[in-house]
RODRENLO-577354 format. One line per 10 residues: number of its first residue (from 1); their letters; for each residue x, y, z of C-alpha. Coordinates in Angstrom, 2 decimals, always signed. Layout:
NUM = A = X,Y,Z; ...;
This chain:
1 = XXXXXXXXXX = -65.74,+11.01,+420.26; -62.44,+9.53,+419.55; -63.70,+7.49,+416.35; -65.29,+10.91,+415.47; -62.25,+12.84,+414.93; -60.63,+9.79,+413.48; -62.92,+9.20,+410.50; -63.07,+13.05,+410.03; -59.21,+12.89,+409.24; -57.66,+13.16,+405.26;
11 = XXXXXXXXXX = -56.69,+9.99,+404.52; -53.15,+11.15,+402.69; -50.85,+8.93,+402.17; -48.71,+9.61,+404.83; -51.08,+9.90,+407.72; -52.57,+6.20,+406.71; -48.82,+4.95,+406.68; -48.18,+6.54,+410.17; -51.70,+5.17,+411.19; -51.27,+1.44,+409.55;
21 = XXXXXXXXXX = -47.21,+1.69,+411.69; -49.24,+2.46,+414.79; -51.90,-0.45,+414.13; -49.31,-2.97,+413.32; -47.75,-2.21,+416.79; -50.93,-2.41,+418.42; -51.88,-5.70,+416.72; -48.61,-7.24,+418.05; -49.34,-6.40,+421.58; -52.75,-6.93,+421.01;
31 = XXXXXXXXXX = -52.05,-10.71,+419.92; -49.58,-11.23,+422.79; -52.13,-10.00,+425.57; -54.92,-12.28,+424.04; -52.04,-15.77,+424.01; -51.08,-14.20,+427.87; -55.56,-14.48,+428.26; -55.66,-18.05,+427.41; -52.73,-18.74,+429.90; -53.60,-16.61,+432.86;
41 = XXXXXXXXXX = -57.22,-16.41,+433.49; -59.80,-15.25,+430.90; -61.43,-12.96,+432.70; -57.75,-11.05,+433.25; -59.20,-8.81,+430.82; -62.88,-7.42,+429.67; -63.34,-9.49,+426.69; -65.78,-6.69,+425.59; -63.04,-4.24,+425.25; -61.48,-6.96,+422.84;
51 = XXXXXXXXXX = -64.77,-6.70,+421.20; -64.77,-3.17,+421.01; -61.65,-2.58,+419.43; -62.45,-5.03,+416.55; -65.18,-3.21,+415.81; -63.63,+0.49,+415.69; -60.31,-1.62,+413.39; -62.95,-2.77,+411.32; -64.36,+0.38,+410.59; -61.68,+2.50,+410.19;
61 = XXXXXXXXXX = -62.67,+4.66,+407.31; -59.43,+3.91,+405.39; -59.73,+0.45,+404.75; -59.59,+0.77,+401.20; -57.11,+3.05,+400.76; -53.84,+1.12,+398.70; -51.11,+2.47,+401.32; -53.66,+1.60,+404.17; -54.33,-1.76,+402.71; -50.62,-2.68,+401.87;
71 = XXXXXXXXXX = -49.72,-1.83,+405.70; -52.64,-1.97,+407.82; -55.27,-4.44,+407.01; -53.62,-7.48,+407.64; -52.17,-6.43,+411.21; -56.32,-6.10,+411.93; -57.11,-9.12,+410.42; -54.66,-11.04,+412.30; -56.08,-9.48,+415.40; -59.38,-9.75,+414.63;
81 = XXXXXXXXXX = -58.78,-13.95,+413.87; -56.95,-14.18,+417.35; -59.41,-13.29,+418.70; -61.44,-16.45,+420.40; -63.91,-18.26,+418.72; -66.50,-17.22,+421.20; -65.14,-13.40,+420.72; -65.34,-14.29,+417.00; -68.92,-15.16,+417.35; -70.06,-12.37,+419.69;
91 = XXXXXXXXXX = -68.48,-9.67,+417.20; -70.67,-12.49,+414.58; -74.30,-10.91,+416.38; -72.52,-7.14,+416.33; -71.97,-7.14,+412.38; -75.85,-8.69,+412.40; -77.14,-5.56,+413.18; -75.22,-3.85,+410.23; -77.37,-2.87,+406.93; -76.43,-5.05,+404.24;
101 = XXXXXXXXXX = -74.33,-2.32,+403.02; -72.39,-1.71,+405.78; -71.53,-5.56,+406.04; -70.93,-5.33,+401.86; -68.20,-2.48,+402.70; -66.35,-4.93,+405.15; -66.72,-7.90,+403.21; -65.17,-5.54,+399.89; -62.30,-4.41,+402.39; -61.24,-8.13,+402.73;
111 = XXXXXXXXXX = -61.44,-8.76,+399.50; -59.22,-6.13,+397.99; -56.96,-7.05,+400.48; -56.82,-10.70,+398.97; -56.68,-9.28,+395.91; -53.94,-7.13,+396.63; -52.11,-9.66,+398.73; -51.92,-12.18,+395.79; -51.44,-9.49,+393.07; -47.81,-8.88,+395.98;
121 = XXXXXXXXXX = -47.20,-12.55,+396.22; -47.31,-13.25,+392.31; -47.51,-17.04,+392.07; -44.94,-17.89,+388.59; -46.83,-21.23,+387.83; -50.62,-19.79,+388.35; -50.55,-21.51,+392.12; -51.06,-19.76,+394.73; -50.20,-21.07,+398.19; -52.44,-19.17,+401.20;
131 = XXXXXXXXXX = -50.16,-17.68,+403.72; -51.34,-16.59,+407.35; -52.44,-13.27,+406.11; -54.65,-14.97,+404.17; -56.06,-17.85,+406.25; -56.72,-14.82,+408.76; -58.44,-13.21,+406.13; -60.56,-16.52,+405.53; -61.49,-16.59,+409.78; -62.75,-12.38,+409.49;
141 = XXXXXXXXXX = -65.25,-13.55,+406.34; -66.50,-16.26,+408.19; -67.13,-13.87,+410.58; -69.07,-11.77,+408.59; -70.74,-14.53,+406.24; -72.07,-15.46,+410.19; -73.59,-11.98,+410.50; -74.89,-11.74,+407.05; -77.04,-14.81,+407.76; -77.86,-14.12,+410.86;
151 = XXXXXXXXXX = -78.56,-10.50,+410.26; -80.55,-12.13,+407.40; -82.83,-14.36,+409.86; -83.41,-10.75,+412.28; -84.88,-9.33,+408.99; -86.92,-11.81,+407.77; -88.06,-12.00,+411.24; -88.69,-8.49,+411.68; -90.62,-8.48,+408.68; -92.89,-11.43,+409.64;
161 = XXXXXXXX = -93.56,-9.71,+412.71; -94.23,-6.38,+411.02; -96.94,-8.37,+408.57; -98.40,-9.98,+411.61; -99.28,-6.63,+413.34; -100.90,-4.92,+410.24; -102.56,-7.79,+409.84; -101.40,-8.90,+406.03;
């Protein structure tokens, strides 16, 4: 219900700054409580709420948005590759139920931000150095280049099984 009345918001300028403020925040705590995980025990905490949240920052409705971009997306991409690899690869099977066009509207999200984020960082001598923000960015594509091909093989399958019952 929450996520409803979220994605039914304007996405003005200022409520995406206030919003991308509030996820940076969250992202720092978010980072901290995963670090205190590894330390403590690591079932401290539900990794499915983990989960759960990645998924909702992933598809906040704003992600392309140039103030929500400049201030948002890489607090949830450095969340998202914090996460643990096995995390990582569970959210993997959740994105492998996406459409191809839903997956296509994460992967673009990522990619404007690296475009963005290099356009900021303006290498002089045509070099360009990746930073965190971007090697975070790298770990949330592999993450999704895992769903597309495994989303890929569910299709196929589906497909193969589909032409089996009808007999073709």
């Amino acid at each position: 219900a929450s996520y409803t009345a979220l994605s039914e918001i304007e996405a003005g300028a200022s409520c995406s700054v206030i919003i991308a403020h509030a996820l940076s925040d969250l992202s720092v705590d978010l980072r901290s409580r995963i670090r205190l995980q590894h330390l403590d025990t690591l079932s401290a905490v539900d990794p499915q709420s983990f989960l759960d949240l990645a998924v909702v920052l992933l598809e906040i409705p704003w992600l392309l948005e140039p103030s929500f971009l400049e201030a948002a997306v890489a607090c949830i991409l450095q969340f998202c590759a914090a996460l643990p690899k096995l995390y990582r690869i569970a959210l993997a099977r959740h994105f492998a139920t996406y459409s191809a066009e839903q997956l296509e509207r994460l992967v673009v999200a990522v990619q404007q931000f690296f475009a963005f984020h290099i356009a900021m960082e303006g290498a002089e001598d045509g070099e360009f150095e990746p930073d965190a923000e971007v090697r975070d960015g790298i770990v949330v594509m592999e993450v999704f280049y895992a769903a597309a091909l495994l989303g890929g093989e569910k299709r196929k399958a589906s497909a193969v099984e589909a032409a089996a019952a009808t007999g073709s």
